[in-house]
C-alpha positions as CSV (number, residue, x, y, z in Angstrom):
1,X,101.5,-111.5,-18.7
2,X,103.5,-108.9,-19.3
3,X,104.2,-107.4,-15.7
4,X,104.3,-108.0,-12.0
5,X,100.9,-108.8,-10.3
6,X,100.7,-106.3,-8.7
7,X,101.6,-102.0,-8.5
8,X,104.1,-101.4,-6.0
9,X,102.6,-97.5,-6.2
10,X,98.9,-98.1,-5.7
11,X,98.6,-101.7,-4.2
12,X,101.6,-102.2,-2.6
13,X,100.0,-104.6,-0.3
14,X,99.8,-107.0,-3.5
15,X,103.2,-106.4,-3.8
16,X,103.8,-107.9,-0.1
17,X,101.1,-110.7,-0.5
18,X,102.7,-111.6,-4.0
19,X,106.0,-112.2,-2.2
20,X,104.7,-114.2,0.8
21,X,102.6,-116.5,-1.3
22,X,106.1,-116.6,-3.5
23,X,108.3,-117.4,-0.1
24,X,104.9,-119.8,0.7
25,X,105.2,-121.7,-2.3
26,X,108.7,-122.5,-1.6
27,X,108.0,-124.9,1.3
28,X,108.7,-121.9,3.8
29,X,106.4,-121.7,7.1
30,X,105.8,-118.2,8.7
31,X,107.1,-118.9,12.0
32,X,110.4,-119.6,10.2
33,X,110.3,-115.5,9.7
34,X,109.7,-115.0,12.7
35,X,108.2,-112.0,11.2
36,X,111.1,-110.5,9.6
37,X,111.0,-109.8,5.4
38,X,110.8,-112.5,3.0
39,X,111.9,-110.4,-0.1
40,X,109.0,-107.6,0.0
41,X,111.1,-105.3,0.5
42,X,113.8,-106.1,-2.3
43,X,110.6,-105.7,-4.3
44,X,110.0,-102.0,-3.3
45,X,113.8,-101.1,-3.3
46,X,113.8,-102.3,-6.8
47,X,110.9,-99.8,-7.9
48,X,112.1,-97.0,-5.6
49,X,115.5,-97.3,-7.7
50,X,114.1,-96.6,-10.8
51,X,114.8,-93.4,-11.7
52,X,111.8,-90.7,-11.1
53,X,110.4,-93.6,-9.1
54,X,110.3,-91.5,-5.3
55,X,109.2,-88.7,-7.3
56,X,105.9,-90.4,-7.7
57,X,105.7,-91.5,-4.4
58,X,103.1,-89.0,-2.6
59,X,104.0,-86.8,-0.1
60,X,101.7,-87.3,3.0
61,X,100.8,-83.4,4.6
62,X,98.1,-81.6,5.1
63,X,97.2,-80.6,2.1
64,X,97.8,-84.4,0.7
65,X,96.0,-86.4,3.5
66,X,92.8,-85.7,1.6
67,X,93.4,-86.9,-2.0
68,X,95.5,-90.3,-1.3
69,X,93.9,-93.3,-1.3
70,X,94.3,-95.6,2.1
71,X,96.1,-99.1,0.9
72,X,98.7,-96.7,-1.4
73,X,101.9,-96.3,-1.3
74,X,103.0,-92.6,0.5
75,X,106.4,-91.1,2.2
76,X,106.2,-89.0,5.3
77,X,108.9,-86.9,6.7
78,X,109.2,-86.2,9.9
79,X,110.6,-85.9,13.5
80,X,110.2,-88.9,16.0
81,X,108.6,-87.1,18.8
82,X,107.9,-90.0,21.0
83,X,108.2,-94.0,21.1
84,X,105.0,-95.4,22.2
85,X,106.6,-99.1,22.5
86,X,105.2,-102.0,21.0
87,X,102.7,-103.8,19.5
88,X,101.7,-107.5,19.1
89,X,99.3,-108.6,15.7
90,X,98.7,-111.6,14.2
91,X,101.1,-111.7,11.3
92,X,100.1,-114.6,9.4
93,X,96.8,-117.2,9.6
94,X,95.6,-119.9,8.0
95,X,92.6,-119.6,5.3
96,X,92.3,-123.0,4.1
97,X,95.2,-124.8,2.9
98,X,96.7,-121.1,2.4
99,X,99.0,-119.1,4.7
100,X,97.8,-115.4,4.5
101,X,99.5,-112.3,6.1
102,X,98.5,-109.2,7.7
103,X,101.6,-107.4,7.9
104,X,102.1,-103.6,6.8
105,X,97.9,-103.6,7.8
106,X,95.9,-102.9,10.5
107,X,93.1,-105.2,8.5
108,X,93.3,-108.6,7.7
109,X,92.8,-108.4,3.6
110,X,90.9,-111.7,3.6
111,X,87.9,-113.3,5.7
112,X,90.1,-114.6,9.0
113,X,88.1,-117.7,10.4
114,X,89.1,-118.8,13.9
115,X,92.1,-120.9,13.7
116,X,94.9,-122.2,15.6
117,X,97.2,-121.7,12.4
118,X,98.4,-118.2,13.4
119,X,101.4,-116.3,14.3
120,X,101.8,-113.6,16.3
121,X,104.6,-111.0,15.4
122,X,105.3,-107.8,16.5
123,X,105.9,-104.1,15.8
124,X,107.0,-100.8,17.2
125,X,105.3,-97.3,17.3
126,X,106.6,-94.4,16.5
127,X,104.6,-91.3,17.1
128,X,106.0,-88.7,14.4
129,X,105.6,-85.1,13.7
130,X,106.8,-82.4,10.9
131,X,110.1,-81.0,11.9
132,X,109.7,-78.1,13.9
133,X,111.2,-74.9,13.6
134,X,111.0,-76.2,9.5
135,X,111.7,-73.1,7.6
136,X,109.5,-72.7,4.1
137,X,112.0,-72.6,1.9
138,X,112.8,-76.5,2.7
139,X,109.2,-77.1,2.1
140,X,108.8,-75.3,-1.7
141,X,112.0,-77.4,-2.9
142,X,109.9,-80.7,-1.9
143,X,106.7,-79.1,-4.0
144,X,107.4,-80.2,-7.4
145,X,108.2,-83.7,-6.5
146,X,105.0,-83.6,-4.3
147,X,102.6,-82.1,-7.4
148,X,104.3,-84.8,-9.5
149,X,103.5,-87.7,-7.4
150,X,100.4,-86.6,-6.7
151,X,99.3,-86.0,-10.7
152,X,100.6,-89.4,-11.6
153,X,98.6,-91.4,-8.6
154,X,95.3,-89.8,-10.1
155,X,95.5,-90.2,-13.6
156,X,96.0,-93.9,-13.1
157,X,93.3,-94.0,-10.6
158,X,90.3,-94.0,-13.1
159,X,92.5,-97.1,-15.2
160,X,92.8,-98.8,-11.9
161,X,89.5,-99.3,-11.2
162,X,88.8,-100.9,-15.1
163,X,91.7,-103.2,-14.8
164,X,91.2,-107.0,-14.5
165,X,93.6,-107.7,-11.5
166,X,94.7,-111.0,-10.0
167,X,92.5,-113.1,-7.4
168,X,95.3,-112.1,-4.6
169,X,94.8,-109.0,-4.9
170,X,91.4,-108.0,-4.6
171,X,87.9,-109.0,-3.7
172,X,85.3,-108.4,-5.7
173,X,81.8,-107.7,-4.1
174,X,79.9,-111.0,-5.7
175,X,83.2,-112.7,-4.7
176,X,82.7,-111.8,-1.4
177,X,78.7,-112.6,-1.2
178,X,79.5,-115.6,-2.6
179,X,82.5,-117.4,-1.1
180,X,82.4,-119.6,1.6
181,X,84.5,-117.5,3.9
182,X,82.0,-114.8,3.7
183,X,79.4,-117.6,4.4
184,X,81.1,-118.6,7.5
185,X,81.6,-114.9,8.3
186,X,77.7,-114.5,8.1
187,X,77.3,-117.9,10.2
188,X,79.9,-116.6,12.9
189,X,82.4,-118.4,12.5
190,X,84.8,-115.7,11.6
191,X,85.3,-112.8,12.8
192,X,86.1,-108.8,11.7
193,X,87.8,-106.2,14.0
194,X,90.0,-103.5,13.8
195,X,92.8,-106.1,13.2
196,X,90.8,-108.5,11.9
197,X,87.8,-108.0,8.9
198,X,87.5,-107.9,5.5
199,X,89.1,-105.3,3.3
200,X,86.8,-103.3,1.4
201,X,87.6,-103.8,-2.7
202,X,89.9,-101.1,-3.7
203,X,88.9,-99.2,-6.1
204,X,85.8,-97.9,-4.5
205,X,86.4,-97.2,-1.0
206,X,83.7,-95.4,1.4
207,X,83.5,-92.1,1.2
208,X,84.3,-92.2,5.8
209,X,88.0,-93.2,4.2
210,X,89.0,-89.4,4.5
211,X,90.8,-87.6,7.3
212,X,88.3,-84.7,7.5
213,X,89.8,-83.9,11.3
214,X,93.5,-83.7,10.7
215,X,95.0,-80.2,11.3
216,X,95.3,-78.1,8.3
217,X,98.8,-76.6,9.8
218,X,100.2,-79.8,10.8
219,X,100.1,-83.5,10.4
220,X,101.1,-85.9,13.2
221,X,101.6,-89.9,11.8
222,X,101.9,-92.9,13.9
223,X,104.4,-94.8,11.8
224,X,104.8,-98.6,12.7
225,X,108.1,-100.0,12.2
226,X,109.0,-103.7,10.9
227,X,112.4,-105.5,11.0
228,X,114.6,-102.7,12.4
229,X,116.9,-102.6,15.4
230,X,115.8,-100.2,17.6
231,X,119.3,-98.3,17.3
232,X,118.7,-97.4,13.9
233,X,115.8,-95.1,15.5
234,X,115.7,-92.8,18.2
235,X,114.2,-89.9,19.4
236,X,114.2,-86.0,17.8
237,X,115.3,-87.5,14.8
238,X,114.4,-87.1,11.4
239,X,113.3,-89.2,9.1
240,X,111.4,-90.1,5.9
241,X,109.2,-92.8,5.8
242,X,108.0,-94.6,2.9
243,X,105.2,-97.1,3.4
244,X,101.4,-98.1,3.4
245,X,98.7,-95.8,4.2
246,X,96.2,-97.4,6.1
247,X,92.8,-95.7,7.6
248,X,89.9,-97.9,8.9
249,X,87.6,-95.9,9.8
250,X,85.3,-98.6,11.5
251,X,88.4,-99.4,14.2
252,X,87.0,-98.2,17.4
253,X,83.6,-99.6,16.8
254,X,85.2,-102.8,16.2
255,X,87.3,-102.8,19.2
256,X,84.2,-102.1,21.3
257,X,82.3,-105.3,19.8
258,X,85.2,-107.9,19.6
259,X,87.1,-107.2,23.1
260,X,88.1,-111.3,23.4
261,X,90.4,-110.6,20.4
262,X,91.0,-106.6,19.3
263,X,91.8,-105.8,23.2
264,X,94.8,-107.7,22.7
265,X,96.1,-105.8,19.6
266,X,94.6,-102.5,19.2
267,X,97.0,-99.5,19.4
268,X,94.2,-96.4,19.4
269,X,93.0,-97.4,23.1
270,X,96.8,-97.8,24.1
271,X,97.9,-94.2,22.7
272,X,94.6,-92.4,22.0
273,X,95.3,-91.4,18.8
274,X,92.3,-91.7,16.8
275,X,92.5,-92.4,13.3
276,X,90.7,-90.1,11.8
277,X,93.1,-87.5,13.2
278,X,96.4,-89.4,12.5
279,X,97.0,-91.1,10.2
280,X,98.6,-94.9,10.2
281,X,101.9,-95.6,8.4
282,X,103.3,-99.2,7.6
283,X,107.3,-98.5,7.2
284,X,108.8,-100.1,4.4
285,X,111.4,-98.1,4.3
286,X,113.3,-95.7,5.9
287,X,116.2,-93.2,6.2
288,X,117.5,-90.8,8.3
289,X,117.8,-87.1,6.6
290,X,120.3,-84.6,6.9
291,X,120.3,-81.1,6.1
292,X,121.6,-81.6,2.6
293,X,118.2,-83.3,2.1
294,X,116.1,-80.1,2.7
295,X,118.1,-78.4,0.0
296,X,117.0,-77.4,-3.1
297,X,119.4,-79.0,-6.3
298,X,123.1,-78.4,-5.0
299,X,125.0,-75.3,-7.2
300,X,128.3,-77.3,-6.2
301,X,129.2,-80.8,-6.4
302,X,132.8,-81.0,-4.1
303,X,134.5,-78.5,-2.1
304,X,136.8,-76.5,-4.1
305,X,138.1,-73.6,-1.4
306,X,138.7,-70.7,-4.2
307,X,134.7,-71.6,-4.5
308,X,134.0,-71.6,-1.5
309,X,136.2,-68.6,-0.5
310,X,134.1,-66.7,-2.8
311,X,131.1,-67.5,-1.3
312,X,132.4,-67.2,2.3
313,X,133.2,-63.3,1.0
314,X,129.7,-62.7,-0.7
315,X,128.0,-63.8,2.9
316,X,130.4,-62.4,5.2
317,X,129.5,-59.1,3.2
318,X,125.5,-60.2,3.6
319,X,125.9,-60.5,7.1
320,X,127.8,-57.1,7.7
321,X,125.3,-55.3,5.8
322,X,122.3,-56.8,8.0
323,X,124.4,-56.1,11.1
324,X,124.5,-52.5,10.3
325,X,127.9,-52.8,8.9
326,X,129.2,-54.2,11.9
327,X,131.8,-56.4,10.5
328,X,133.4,-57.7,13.6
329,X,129.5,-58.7,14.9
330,X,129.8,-60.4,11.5
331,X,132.4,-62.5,11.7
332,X,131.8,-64.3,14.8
333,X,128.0,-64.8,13.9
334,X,129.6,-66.6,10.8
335,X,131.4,-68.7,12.5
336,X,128.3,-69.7,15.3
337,X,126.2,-70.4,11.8
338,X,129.2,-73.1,11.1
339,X,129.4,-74.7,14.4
340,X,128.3,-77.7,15.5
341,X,128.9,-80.5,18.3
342,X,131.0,-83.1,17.0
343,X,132.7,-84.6,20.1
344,X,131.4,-85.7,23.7
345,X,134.3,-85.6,26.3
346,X,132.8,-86.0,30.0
347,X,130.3,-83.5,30.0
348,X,132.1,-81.2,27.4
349,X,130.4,-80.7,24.0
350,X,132.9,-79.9,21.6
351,X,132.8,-77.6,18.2
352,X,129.5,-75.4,20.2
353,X,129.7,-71.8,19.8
354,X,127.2,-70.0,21.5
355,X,126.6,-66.2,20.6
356,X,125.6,-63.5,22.9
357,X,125.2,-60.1,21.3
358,X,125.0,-57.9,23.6
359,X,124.1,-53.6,23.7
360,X,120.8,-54.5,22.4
361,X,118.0,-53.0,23.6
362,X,114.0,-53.7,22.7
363,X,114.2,-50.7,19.8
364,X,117.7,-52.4,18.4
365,X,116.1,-55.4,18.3
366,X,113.1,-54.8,16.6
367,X,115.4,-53.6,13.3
368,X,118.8,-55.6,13.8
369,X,117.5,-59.0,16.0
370,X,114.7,-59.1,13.4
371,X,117.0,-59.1,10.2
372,X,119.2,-61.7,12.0
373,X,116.6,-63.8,13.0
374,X,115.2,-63.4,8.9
375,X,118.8,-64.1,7.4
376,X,119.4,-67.0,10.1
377,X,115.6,-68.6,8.8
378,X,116.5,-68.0,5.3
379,X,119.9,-69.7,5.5
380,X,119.6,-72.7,8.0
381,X,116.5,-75.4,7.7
382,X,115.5,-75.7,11.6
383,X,115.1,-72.2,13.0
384,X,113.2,-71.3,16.3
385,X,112.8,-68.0,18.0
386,X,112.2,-67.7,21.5
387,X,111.4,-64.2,23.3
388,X,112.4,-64.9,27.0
389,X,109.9,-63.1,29.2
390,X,109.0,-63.5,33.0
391,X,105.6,-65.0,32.5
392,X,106.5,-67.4,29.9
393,X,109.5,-68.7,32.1
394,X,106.9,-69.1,35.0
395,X,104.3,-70.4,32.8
396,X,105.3,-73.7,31.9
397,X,107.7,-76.5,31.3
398,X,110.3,-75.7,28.6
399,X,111.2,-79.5,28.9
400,X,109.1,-82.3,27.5
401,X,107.6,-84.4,30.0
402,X,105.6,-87.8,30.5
403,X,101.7,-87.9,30.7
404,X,101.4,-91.2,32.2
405,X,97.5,-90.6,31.8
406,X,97.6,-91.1,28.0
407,X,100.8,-92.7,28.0
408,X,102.1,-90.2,25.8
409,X,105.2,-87.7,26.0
410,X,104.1,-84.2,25.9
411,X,106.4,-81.7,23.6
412,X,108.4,-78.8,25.1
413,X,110.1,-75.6,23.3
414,X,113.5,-77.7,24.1
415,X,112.3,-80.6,22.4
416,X,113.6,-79.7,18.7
417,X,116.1,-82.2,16.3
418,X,119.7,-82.1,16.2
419,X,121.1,-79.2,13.7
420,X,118.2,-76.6,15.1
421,X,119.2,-72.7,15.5
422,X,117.7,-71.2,18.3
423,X,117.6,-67.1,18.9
424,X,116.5,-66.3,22.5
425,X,115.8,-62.8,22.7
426,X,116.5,-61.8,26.5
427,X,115.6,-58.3,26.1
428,X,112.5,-58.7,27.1
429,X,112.6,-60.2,30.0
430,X,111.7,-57.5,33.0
431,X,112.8,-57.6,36.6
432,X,110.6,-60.0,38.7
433,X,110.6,-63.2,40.6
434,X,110.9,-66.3,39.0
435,X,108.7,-69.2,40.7
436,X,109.1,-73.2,41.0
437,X,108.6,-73.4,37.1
438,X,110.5,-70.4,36.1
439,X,113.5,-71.4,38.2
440,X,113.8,-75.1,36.1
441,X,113.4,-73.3,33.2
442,X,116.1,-71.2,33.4
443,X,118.0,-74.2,34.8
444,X,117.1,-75.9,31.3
445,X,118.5,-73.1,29.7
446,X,121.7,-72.9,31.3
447,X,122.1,-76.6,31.1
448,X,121.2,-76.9,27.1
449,X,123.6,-73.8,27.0
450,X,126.5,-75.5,28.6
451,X,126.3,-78.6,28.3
452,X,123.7,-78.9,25.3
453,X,121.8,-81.4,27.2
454,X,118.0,-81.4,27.7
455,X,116.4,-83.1,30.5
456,X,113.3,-84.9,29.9
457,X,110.7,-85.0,33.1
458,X,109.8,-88.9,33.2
459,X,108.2,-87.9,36.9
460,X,109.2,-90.7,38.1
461,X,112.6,-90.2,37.0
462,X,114.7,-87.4,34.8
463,X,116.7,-88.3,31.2
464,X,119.2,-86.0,30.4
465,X,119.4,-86.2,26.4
466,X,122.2,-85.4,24.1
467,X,120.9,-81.9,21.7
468,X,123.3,-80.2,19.1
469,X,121.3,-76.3,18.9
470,X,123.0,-73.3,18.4
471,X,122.1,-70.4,20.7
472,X,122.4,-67.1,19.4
473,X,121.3,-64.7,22.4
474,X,120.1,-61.1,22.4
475,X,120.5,-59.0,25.9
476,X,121.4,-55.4,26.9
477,X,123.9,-56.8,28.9
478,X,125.4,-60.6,29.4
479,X,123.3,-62.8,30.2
480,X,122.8,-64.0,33.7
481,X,121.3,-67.2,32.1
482,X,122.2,-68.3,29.2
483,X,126.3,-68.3,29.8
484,X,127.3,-68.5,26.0
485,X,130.5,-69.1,24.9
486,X,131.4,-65.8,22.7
487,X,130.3,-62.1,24.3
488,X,130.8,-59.6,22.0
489,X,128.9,-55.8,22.2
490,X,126.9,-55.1,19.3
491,X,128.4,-52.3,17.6
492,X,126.6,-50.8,14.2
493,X,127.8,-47.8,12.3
494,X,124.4,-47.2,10.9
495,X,120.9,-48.2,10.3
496,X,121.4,-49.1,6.8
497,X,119.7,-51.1,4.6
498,X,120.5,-54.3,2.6
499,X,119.3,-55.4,-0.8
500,X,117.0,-58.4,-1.9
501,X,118.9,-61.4,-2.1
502,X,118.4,-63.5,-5.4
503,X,117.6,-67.2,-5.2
504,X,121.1,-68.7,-6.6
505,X,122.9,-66.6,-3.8
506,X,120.9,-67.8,-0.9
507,X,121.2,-71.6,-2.6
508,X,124.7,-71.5,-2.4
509,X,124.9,-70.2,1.3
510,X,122.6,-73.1,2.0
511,X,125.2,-75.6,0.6
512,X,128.3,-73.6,1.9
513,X,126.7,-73.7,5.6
514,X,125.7,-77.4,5.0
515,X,128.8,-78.7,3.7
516,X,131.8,-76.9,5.1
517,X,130.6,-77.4,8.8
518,X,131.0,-80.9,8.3
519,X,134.0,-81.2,7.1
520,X,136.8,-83.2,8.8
521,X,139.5,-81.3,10.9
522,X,143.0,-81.9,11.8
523,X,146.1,-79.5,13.5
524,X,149.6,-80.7,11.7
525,X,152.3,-81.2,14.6
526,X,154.2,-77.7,13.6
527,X,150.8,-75.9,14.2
528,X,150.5,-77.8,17.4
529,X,153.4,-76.2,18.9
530,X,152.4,-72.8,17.4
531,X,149.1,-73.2,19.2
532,X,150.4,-74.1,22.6
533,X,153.3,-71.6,22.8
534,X,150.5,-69.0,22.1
535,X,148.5,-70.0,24.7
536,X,151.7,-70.2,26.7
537,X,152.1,-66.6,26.4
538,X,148.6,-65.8,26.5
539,X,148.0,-67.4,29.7
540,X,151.3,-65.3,31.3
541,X,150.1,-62.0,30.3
542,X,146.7,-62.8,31.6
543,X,146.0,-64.8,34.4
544,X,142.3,-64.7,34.2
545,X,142.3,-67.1,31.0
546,X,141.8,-70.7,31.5
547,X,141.2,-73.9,30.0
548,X,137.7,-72.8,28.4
549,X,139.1,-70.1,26.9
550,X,141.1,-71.9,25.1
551,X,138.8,-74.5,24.1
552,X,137.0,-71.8,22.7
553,X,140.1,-70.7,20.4
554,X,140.5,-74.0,19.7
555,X,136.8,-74.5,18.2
556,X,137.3,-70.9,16.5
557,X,140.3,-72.1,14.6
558,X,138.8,-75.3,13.4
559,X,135.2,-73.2,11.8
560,X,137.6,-70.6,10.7
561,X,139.8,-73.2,8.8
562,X,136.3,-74.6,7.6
563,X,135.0,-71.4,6.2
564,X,137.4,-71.3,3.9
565,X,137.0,-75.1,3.3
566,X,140.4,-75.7,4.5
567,X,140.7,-79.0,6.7
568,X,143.5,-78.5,8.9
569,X,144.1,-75.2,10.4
570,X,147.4,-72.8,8.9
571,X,149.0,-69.8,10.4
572,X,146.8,-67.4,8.6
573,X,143.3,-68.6,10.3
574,X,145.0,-68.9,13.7
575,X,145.9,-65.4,13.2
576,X,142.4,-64.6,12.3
577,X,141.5,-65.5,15.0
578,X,143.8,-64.1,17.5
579,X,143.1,-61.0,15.7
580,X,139.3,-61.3,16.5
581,X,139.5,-62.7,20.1
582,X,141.6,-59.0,20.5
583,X,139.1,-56.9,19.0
584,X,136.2,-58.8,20.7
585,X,137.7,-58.0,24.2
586,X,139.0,-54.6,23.7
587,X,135.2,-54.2,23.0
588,X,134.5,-55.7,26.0
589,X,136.7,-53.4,27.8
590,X,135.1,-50.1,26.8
591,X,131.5,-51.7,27.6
């Protein structure tokens, strides 16, 4: 009376058994789901839809992984760093007359006896890890929410345990002593395993139910998917996952004892992840994130451009300052922050804008690189900094690559989501010879520069993959590796200094890089024929251009139209940025 059986937050498994027995009772059969949903999961939209409802979801991380209780409900965010393929469990058996289910658990929740009365279903892995290059301003907006959900799981943790619950959804100790599944467990005629024992009554789990192993800096979690296509998922992406912690600490011991059964279903001996280490997540529900969902609150609901012109102006002028009032510097590095790839065309990637800043030297760098690289960290929420130097280039693979020996993909530098910014310092780098390793490296390089591809090393075979990552470069003089797209000699007029920025400002860069660099573009047919007749005459006064070079002015006209969160491009920007492609080359000149 007076609610649901069952708390979607603490025992959401209850919340999935309460369905089944519901779909059960309706004169369904389990292999007519074939393992698919049968209305569990309206059941957590529903609660996730109340208002302040994620909110009290808790976040799993490090500093979590220690105070949630396995069987709760949790949300992980994450990057898919590799797809360990599938896995086959019994989804539903027969206790009696009653149908029971084991999905979203690595346990059964009830005695199992042997019994013909099963089905087996199946589900996909999904080895996940926290964003890298994750910059931690993205992680203090998603603190409150995380201390919120984390106050309200405990204070109803000392109720939960007093509460008279519902038969289906938990086993009391005398219960289990006394009923006639436990007696047939005791005889042998059932049996436990790591897929396949009795849940321990929740409410007073062992104290071995803690992840005292995990990393304190980072937290890996095997996620395991249910009734998904496997488009919706794919590699480097990010997600947040919402679903059923699990930890059974007693897994591997069970898999040793029961090999005619838990040989057949147990992911730790496939992948070698040990569960103590990390963690198991059944996915309820997931969605893809974007970089407006590493924001804090957004300062601006729609694009208005006099808004946005304003705070174009205000970073522009940030951006000179910290480029030691190099203003021209300043502009194109505004317009690299902006790009992205939006278009494949063969093995084009159109809308990159790769920088190379050039003039720099290791002293330069140490004042104006570093302020770049701080500004860049502080603006965008996937930052990485690579110094490129001969014995890192010979040392290993940049490239991720497969470990058939644990069947696992192994991580390279390269191996970051869509949307990451990437500074490669090149002054460093010394004269030397580059060996076997060194040589594909720099080949990687080139390639993700160019093309922005990344090949994966299968061994057997290679897999070029798509990437989106802009490359801002720092060298003395152009790079012999990294071919970027815009050249331009670093010029400052002084050392300088620029002043503490406050924390509205830097929100509402955030939101202006987020949201005008995805913005829809479009050239009106008079602009068209402005366009070409200027390329016209470009390309008669200077023979030396060609089609890249104008692909570039084409991609600098669309982000300059953006920054001022115009959609199609006018006379004015175009003459922007025929004005800068001059200055950029009469610097280029003089060098």
């Amino acid at each position: 009376m007076g609610g649901p059986p069952y708390d979607c937050l603490s025992n959401p498994l209850g919340a999935v058994r309460f369905a089944f027995e519901k779909a059960m009772a309706s004169g369904s059969h389990p292999s007519a789901f074939g393992g698919k949903d049968w209305g569990a999961l309206d059941l957590f939209r529903h609660f996730l839809s109340e208002q302040s409802a994620l909110s009290q979801v808790p976040i799993l991380n490090p500093q979590t992984i220690r105070l949630v209780q396995p069987n709760t409900l949790v949300r992980y965010r994450g990057m898919i760093q590799d797809m360990l393929g599938n896995e086959f469990y019994v989804g539903a058996y027969k206790d009696g007359s009653s149908w029971r289910t084991n999905k979203f658990a690595d346990v059964s929740q009830f005695p199992m006896c042997s019994s013909p009365d099963m089905c087996v279903w199946e589900r996909r892995l999904l080895y996940c890890v926290p964003v890298p290059g994750q910059s931690s301003w993205t992680k203090s907006s998603y603190q409150p929410q995380l201390n919120q959900g984390m106050e309200s799981s405990s204070q109803k943790k000392e109720k939960r345990r007093r509460l008279d619950v519902e038969d289906m959804d938990r086993i009391t100790d005398d219960e289990l002593e006394t009923s006639p599944s436990a007696k047939k467990m005791r005889e042998g005629d059932c049996f436990p395993s790591s897929e396949f024992r009795a849940s321990v009554p929740e409410g007073n789990f062992p104290r071995t139910c803690t992840f005292l192993d995990v990393d304190k800096d980072s937290l890996p979690c095997l996620v395991k998917i249910y009734d998904s296509p496997e488009s919706e998922l794919k590699l480097n992406d990010i997600f947040e996952f919402i679903g059923v912690l699990t930890f059974d600490s007693e897994s591997e011991a069970a898999t040793n004892d029961y090999d005619e059964v838990s040989n057949s279903f147990s992911d730790d001996e496939l992948v070698q992840l040990p569960p103590n280490k990390v963690p198991r997540l059944h996915c309820l529900i997931h969605r893809k994130l974007a970089v407006h969902d590493f924001l804090q609150s957004s300062p601006i609901l729609e694009v208005n451009p006099h808004i946005v012109k304003e705070i174009r102006e205000a970073l522009l002028r940030h951006l000179t300052a910290v480029l030691g009032d190099d203003g021209i510097a300043a502009h194109f590095v505004l317009l690299h922050l902006l790009s992205r790839v939006h278009n494949r065309v063969d093995d084009v990637a159109v809308g990159k804008l790769s920088l190379n800043l050039i003039g720099l030297s290791k002293e330069s760098v140490s004042v104006f690189g570093t302020r770049l690289s701080n500004v860049v960290e502080s603006l965008l929420p996937f930052t990485h900094c690579l110094p490129l130097k001969l014995e890192d280039l010979n040392a290993a693979s940049l490239a991720p690559k497969k470990d058939y020996q644990i069947n696992r993909l192994r991580p390279g530098v390269l191996q970051i989501p869509e949307g990451s910014h990437l500074v490669i310092d090149e002054t460093q780098l010394k004269a030397g010879s580059l060996d076997a390793v060194g040589v594909e490296n720099a080949r990687l390089l080139k390639n993700l520069t160019e093309f922005q591809k990344v090949e994966y090393d299968f061994q057997y075979y290679k897999l070029e993959m798509a990437a989106d990552i802009q490359l801002l470069i720092f060298s003395d003089g152009k790079s012999n590796i990294l071919p970027a797209d815009i050249v331009i000699p670093f010029q400052p007029s002084s050392v300088g200094s620029y002043k503490e920025v406050a924390t509205e400002a830097l929100e509402a860069w955030r939101w202006y890089l987020a949201t005008v660099r995805s913005l829809p573009h479009s050239i009106e047919s008079d602009m068209q024929k402005v366009v070409e007749d200027d390329m016209v005459a470009a390309r008669q006064a200077d023979q030396s251009l060609g089609s890249q070079d104008f692909s570039r002015w084409l991609t600098m006209g669309r982000l300059m139209s953006s920054s001022f969160g115009e959609t199609s491009l006018s006379m004015e920007h175009w003459q922007m940025v025929k004005e800068l492609e001059r200055l950029r080359r009469e610097r280029l000149k003089l060098k």
